[in-house]
C-alpha positions as CSV (number, residue, x, y, z in Angstrom):
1,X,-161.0,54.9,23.6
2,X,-163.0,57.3,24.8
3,X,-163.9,55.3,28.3
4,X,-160.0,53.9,28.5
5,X,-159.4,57.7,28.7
6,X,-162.0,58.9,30.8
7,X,-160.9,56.1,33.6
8,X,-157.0,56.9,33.0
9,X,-157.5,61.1,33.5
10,X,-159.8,60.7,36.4
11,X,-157.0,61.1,39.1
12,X,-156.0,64.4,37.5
13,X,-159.1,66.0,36.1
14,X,-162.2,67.1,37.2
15,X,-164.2,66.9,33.4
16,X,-163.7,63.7,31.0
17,X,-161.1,64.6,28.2
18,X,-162.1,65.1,24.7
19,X,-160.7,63.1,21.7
20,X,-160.7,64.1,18.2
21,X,-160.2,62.5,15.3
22,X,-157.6,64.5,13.9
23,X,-155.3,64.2,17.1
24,X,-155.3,60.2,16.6
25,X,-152.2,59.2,14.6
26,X,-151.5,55.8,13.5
27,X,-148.0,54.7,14.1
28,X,-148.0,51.1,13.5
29,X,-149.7,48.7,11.5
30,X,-149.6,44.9,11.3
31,X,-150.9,42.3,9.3
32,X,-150.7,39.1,11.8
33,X,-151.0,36.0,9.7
34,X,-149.1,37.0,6.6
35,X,-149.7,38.3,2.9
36,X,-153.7,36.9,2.6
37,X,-154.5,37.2,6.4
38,X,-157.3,39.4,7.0
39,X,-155.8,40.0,11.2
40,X,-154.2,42.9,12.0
41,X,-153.1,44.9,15.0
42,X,-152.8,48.5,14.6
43,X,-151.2,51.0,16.8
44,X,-152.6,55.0,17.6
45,X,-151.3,57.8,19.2
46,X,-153.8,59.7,20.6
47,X,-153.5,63.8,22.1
48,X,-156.8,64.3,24.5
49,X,-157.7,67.9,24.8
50,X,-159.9,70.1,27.2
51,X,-161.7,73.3,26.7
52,X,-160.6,74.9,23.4
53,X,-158.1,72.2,22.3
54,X,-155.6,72.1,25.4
55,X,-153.9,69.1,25.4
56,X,-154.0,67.3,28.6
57,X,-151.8,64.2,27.3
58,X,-150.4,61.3,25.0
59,X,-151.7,57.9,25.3
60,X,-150.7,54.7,23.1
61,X,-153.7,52.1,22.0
62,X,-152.7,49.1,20.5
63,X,-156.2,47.1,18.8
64,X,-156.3,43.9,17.1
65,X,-158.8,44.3,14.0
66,X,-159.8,40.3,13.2
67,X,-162.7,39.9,10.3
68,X,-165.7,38.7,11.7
69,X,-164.8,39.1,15.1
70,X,-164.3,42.8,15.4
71,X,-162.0,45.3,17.4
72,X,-160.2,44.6,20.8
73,X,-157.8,46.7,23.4
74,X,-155.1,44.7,23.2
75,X,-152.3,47.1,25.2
76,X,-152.6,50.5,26.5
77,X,-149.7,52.9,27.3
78,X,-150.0,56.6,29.1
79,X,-147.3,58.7,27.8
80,X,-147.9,61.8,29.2
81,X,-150.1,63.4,31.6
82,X,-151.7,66.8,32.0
83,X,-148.9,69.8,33.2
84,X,-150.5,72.5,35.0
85,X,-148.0,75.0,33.3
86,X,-150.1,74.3,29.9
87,X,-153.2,75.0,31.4
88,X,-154.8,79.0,31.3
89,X,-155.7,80.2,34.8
90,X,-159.0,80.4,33.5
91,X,-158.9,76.6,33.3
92,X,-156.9,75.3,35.6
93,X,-159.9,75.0,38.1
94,X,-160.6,71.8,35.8
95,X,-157.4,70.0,37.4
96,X,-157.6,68.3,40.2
């Protein structure tokens, strides 16, 4: 998630954005082959953050979760990008 993010923010930022887990939220699960499948795809929201917790935007990751197989991107969706009007003049020389 981490490099997705990195890449996505590049255009606007001058630092790599920080992601914590407590500004993930998980929106959608679901369990692809029925009642004993072990496939799933799940669905986070994630709020990357600067500097002392400013939020620079909302992105959607969508993963498939197979057993045995492991964890892949399966759709990614940037929601919101960093506003200059959030940012404190002391960090706004972190925008690009």
């Amino acid at each position: 998630m981490n490099d997705k993010l990195s890449e996505v923010y590049s255009k606007d930022l001058k630092v790599a954005p920080d992601l914590y887990p407590y500004f993930i939220d998980v929106k959608h699960i679901d369990r692809l082959n029925g009642f004993r499948g072990f496939e799933f795809q799940i669905t986070l929201e994630a709020t990357s953050t600067v500097g002392p917790h400013i939020a620079v935007g909302e992105d959607l990751f969508t993963f498939e979760v197979k057993s045995g197989v492991g964890v892949k991107l399966v759709k990614f969706e940037h929601l919101k990008g960093p506003n200059k009007k959030d940012f404190p003049p002391n960090y706004q020389d972190l925008l690009k």
